[in-house]
Every structure is written in structure tokens, then in C-alpha cells.
Residue, then its C-alpha position, 0 to 999 in steps of 0.5 A: x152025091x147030092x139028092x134030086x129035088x124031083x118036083x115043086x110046088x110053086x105059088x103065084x099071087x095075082x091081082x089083075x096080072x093078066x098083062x104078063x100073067x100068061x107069060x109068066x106061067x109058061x116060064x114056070x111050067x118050063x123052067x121048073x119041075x111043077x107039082x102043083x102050081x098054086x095060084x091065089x087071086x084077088x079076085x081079078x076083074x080081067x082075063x086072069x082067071x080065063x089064062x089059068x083056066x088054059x093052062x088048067x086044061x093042059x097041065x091039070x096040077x092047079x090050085x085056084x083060090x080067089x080071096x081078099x086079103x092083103x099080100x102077106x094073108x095071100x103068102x100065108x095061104x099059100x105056105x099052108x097048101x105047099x106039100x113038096x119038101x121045097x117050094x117056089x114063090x114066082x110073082x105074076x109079074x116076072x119072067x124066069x130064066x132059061x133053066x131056074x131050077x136047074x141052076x138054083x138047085x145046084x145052089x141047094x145044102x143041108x145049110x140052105x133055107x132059100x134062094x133068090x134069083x135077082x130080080x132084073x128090070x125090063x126096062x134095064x134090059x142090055x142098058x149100059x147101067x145094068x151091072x150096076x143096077x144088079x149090085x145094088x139090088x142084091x145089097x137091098x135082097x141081104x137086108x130086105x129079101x125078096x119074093x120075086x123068084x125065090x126057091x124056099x125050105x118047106x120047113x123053114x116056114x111051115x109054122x110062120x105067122x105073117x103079121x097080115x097087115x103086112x102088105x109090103x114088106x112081107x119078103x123080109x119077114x120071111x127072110x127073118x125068119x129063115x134067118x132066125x132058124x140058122x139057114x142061110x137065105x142066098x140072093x144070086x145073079x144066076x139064076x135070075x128073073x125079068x120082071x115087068x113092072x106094071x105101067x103105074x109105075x112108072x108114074x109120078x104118083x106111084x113112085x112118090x107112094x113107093x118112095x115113102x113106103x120105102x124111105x120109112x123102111x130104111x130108116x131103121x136100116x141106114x144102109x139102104x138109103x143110098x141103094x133107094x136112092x138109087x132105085x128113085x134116080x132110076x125110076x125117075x128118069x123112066x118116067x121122063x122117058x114114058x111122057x117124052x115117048x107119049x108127046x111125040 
């Protein structure tokens, strides 16, 4: 009989996430066994710190740390607070699905470093393309990985050293070296997770920002020139969506 996993410490990394930070760790507190929920903060200058101090107040199992630093220093900190045998990264920007743990758990073997629960767009939500869209983003998971929701063996990285530079891209470092310890990372459509991407995103800006970004990642990696491409079609149709919402 497979043993239970009676609860998990899990990390958010926030920078100015209030939008949906609240929202966020509710799906956490319901969907997952917390042990401690630890939240690393870079220094939030809007109502980040006040939504914690709520939840603070009616669970009393938070771990607040405010630090700068880039993305890949915030995961190390967070690695090294992590006391449960399995833990959880959750970005303060998604929401879980109903019963996470209990259907990654399900998931769990001898063999089995992490699982990642498919990150779905909101804004792809019930859309006609979404099947689609869930194919591709699980063939970037096998190549890159993710942290969105992803359910991770304490001692697959409790010796990591996150290159701290790394801002982006952070998530196939980890992956890697899960990988390198002989344990399978699994990406899955269930469970699964909707994550809200910030307005910003959906800019000309940002998407040329993030176009490069990951333009310069896959050209060590050909496969994933065609699924970016896809994901750019995607979002540059999102951001003639948004200006024809604004002119009318």
C-alpha cells in the first residue's frame, strides 16, 4: 500500500501579486495538506504583505521573508526552509485545481522526483484551441519545466545550487537536476492549474521581451521553435483582442 504524504511545505514567490495573490493561497490552503506555507517577497509595494497578514491570522503556519534578489535566489531560500520529505512550488499567480494534491499524490513512486501539474491560460479558458494549447505546452514542460504547480522530492534538491543569475529559466535548471539524480520529473494535464498572467503581458512590449528571451533558449533546443511560435501566435492575437476591447 502506497504510504500517505500527510502534509507539505509549500513556497510562493511574490513580487507585487496582489491581483490574484489572495486567490491563490486559498486554492493552496484547500487544495493541499499545508504544513508550512512559505512566502518569499520582493518587497511588494502594494497590498501583498496585508493579504498574508490574513491568512497569517487564521492559519498561523506562514513563513514571510522579504528579500531582493533575482527569481532563481528566491527559489534557493525557499529550497533551504523546506522541512517536509515533499514540497510544493505554486506561483502567485495561479490557481489550483479542485483536489491537486490529492490527484498528484496518486502520481507519487520510489522513481518520481517531481510532478508538474499543466499550467492553463486564463484567457484560453473553454476556448475551441485549448486542447491544442495543452499538447504544446507539455512538450515545452519535457524540455524546459516548470514551477507553476509542481509537486517536488525534498532530496532531489536539497543540495542544489541555483546559478542566481538566473532570473529566467530557472524551472529547467531544477528539472535538470532531478533529472541527473535518476528520478523522472512527470508533467500532467491532471491535476492542473489556471494561471492569470498579469496585464503586461499581453503587450507589444513585454511579448517582444519575452519573444527574445525565449528565442535565445531554443536555439540550443530546435524543438522548441515551433511550440514558441505557437505560444507568440497566441499572444499576439490576445493583444488585438485587449486594444479592440480598450477602442470600443
Amino acid at each position: 500500500m502506497k504510504p500517505t504524504i500527510e502534509s507539505i511545505d509549500v513556497a510562493i514567490l511574490t513580487m507585487n501579486s496582489a491581483a490574484k495573490l489572495k486567490e491563490c493561497i486559498r486554492s493552496v490552503y484547500v487544495n493541499v495538506p499545508v504544513n508550512k506555507l512559505i512566502i518569499i517577497d520582493g518587497y511588494s509595494t502594494d497590498a501583498t504583505q496585508t493579504i498574508v497578514e490574513e491568512f497569517q491570522q487564521r492559519h498561523g503556519n506562514i513563513i514571510f521573508i522579504r528579500e531582493k534578489g533575482t527569481r532563481a535566489a528566491a527559489r534557493q531560500t525557499a529550497i533551504k526552509l523546506v522541512k517536509t520529505d515533499w514540497f510544493m512550488f505554486v506561483d502567485s499567480d495561479v490557481v489550483l485545481s479542485k483536489n491537486w494534491f490529492a490527484e498528484a499524490e496518486k502520481l507519487v513512486a520510489d522513481d518520481v522526483g517531481a510532478i508538474w501539474g499543466i499550467e492553463i491560460w486564463s484567457v484560453l479558458q473553454r476556448k475551441r484551441i485549448l486542447p491544442f494549447f495543452e499538447r504544446v505546452t507539455l512538450k515545452i514542460f519535457e524540455t524546459r519545466g516548470g514551477t507553476h504547480d509542481i509537486l517536488i522530492r525534498r532530496e532531489t534538491v536539497e543540495d542544489i545550487k541555483i546559478p542566481y543569475q538566473l532570473h529566467t529559466y530557472e524551472d529547467a535548471y531544477i528539472k535538470s537536476r532531478i533529472a541527473e539524480k535518476g528520478y523522472k520529473v512527470l508533467g500532467v494535464y491532471e491535476p492542473h492549474c489556471i494561471h492569470f498572467r498579469a496585464d503586461s503581458v499581453w503587450t507589444a512590449k513585454k511579448h517582444i521581451e519575452l519573444l527574445v528571451s525565449d528565442l535565445r533558449f531554443a536555439a540550443r533546443r530546435p524543438l522548441l521553435l515551433l511550440p514558441y511560435g505557437f505560444y507568440s501566435a497566441v499572444i499576439t492575437y490576445q493583444i488585438a483582442v485587449n486594444r479592440f476591447k480598450r477602442a470600443n
